[in-house]
C-alpha positions, 0 to 999 in steps of 0.5 A: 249675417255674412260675419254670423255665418264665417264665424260658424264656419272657421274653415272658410276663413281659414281656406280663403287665406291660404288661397289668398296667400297661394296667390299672392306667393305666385304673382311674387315667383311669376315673371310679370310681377316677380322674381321671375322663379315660376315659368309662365307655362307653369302659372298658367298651369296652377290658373288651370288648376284652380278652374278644376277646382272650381269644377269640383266644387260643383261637383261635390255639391251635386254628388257628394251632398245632395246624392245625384251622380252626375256624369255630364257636368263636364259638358256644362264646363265645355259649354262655358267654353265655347260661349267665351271663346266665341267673343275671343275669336271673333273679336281678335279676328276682327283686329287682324280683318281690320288691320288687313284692310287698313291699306286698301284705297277705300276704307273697309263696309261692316259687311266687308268686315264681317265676309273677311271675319266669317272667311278666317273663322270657318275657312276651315271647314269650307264656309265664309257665312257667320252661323247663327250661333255667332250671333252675339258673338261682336258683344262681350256683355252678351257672351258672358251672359250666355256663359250663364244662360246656355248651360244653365237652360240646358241643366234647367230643361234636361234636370226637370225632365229626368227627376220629374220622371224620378230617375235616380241611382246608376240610371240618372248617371247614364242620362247624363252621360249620355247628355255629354255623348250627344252633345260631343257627337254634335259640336263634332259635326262642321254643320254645328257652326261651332267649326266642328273637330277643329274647335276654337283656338286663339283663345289666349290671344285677348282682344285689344290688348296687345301690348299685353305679354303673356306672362302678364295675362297668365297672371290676371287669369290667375288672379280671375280663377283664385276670385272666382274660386274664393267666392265659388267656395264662400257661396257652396258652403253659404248654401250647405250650411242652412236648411236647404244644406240640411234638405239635400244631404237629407235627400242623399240619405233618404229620399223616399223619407224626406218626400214624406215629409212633405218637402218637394224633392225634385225642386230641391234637386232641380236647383242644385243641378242647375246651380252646379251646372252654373258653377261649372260653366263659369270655371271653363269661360275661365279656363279655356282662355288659358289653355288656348283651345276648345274641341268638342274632345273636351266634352268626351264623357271620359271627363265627367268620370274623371272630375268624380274621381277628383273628388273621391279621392280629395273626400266627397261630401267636403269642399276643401276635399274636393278642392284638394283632390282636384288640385292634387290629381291635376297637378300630378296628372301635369307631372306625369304627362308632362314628360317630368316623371324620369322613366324607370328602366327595369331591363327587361322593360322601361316603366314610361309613366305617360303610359301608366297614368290613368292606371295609377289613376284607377288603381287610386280610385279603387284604393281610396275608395275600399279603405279610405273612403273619407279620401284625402280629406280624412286626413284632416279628421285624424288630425283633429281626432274625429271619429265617423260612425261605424255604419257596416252592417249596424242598425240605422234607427230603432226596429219598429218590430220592438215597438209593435211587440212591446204595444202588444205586450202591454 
């Protein structure tokens, strides 16, 4: 079954090659295993990298094959986050309590453990209990199921509220934002036990490795996001290449059509939306460890637009397009932003293109969508000769006017 569909679907081969060989080539330029070429900020940087385009994945799937335009998946990836980082900072805390109390005359009680545990986590925002949200927290099994299950019930409940109401269109993609503003308002508060504005940090410290070096770690969270990538992709082009593929890019179509059909719409979208939000969770469990830190400024509703703009201009409705358009934009984003644009100095004003990002950014997204709509991706079509239909102002089907006349006629 799994070699009928890559034989049908060439494409996937061919992209899990070049991730394949992307990277096998970092692991030769990175310290840890290399020549030493690549910085370990930079393979970090390109682990991150391949985490958003995880996150775009998901998001074109969502939107660009089945319609929904979601603007709250960002929340599904902060949430990932935060269930992963739990473990990371509980448990290296417990290393450093533990070895704290290593000199005392009497050997250290769980609960003393557990009081010098809450005391460094949630120090910070005035407390010393452990909330109960820290409740699985000691267990990594535990953690990573909830990686699953928080944002996954989350998508499920929020998904089956708004299509069975049959909210659709620009309102469905303001339910969701609003989903993400509230769920940000929320981890801000220092009540929320997650320690409010000052997040999780910490988290690049792995627990019980500490002979490890960073360098080394970057390039196993590389190696972790490239797996994670590769059997992301196979499992979004496995489910738009069968019937339900077909059914949800029929729902995008013509919605009102394929629930005359008899198909049950809202299931159809419930799945997806909850398979994405899945999708998406795990791309931030990977993804903050390697940046080192999670507050609830990464769950702003900014961040949801931003990922839709990643995959219009890589190509909505393609998943390579999503992928290079989250890789691109990324990466030029950290170039940007990074200081490594050199400044252009006019005269009578120095061009800073920390300052002119995000305007390069909107003007992009402007551009590529009123004359490139195929986004990057379309490139690929010139090169092998494909041609879209021409769909402005042309009829969609037959008139059924015609057809009434020509049965009156005769």
């Amino acid at each position: 079954m799994t070699q009928g569909f890559l034989a049908k679907n060439p494409s996937v081969l061919i992209f899990l090659a070049a991730l394949a060989l992307f990277t096998l080539a970092v692991t030769l330029l990175s310290h840890a295993y290399g020549v030493s070429f690549l910085s370990t900020s930079f393979v970090k940087t390109l682990g991150k990298t391949l985490c958003l385009c995880l996150i775009a994945l998901a998001m074109d799937l969502v939107w660009g094959y089945a319609g929904i335009l979601s603007l709250g998946h960002f929340a599904f990836f902060g949430l990932g986050g935060y269930m992963i980082g739990m473990w990371l900072m509980y448990a290296r805390t417990e290393e450093i309590v533990v070895q704290a109390l290593s000199g005392a005359p009497l050997p250290p009680t769980p609960e003393e453990i557990v009081s010098g545990i809450g005391t460094q986590i949630f120090g910070v925002v005035g407390g010393s209990e452990i909330p109960w949200v820290w409740s699985f927290a000691h267990s990594l099994p535990l953690q990573l199921m909830l990686v699953v299950l928080v944002p996954g019930l989350l998508a499920l409940v929020f998904g089956w509220l708004a299509f069975r109401s049959r909210v659709t269109g620009v309102y469905l993609s303001i339910l969701t934002q609003a989903m993400t503003l509230a769920l940000a308002l929320y981890l801000f508060q220092n009540d929320s036990g997650l320690r409010g504005n000052n997040g999780l940090s910490g988290l690049q410290n792995m627990p019980g490795q500490g002979a490890v070096t960073q360098d080394q770690l970057s390039v196993w969270f590389l190696w972790a996001s490239a797996l994670a990538l590769g059997l992301g992709y196979l499992l979004c082009a496995w489910v738009v290449s069968g019937k339900f593929g077909s059914v949800i890019r029929a729902i995008r179509d013509d919605e009102q059509r394929v629930r005359f059909l008899g198909y049950s719409v809202e299931s159809y979208k419930l799945a997806v939306f909850t398979l994405t939000a899945i999708i998406a969770a795990i791309a931030g469990a990977l993804y903050y460890p390697q940046a080192g830190i999670i507050n609830p400024a990464e769950l702003a509703p900014i961040a949801s637009i931003y990922l839709a703009v990643w995959v219009a201009i890589g190509g909505r409705g393609r998943l390579y397009g999503a992928v290079i358009g989250a890789a691109f934009v990324s990466l030029l984003s950290s170039w940007f932003t990074g200081g490594r644009a050199p400044s252009i100095n006019l005269g009578f004003y120095t061009v800073n293109w920390v300052d002119w990002w995000l305007i390069l950014l909107g003007l992009a997204f402007v551009l590529v969508t009123l004359f490139a709509p195929q986004g990057i991706g379309g490139l690929f079509d010139l090169w092998q000769g494909a041609k879209h239909p021409k769909r402005r102002g042309a009829p969609l089907g037959p008139d059924d006017g015609s057809f009434q006349e020509k049965e009156a006629v005769e």
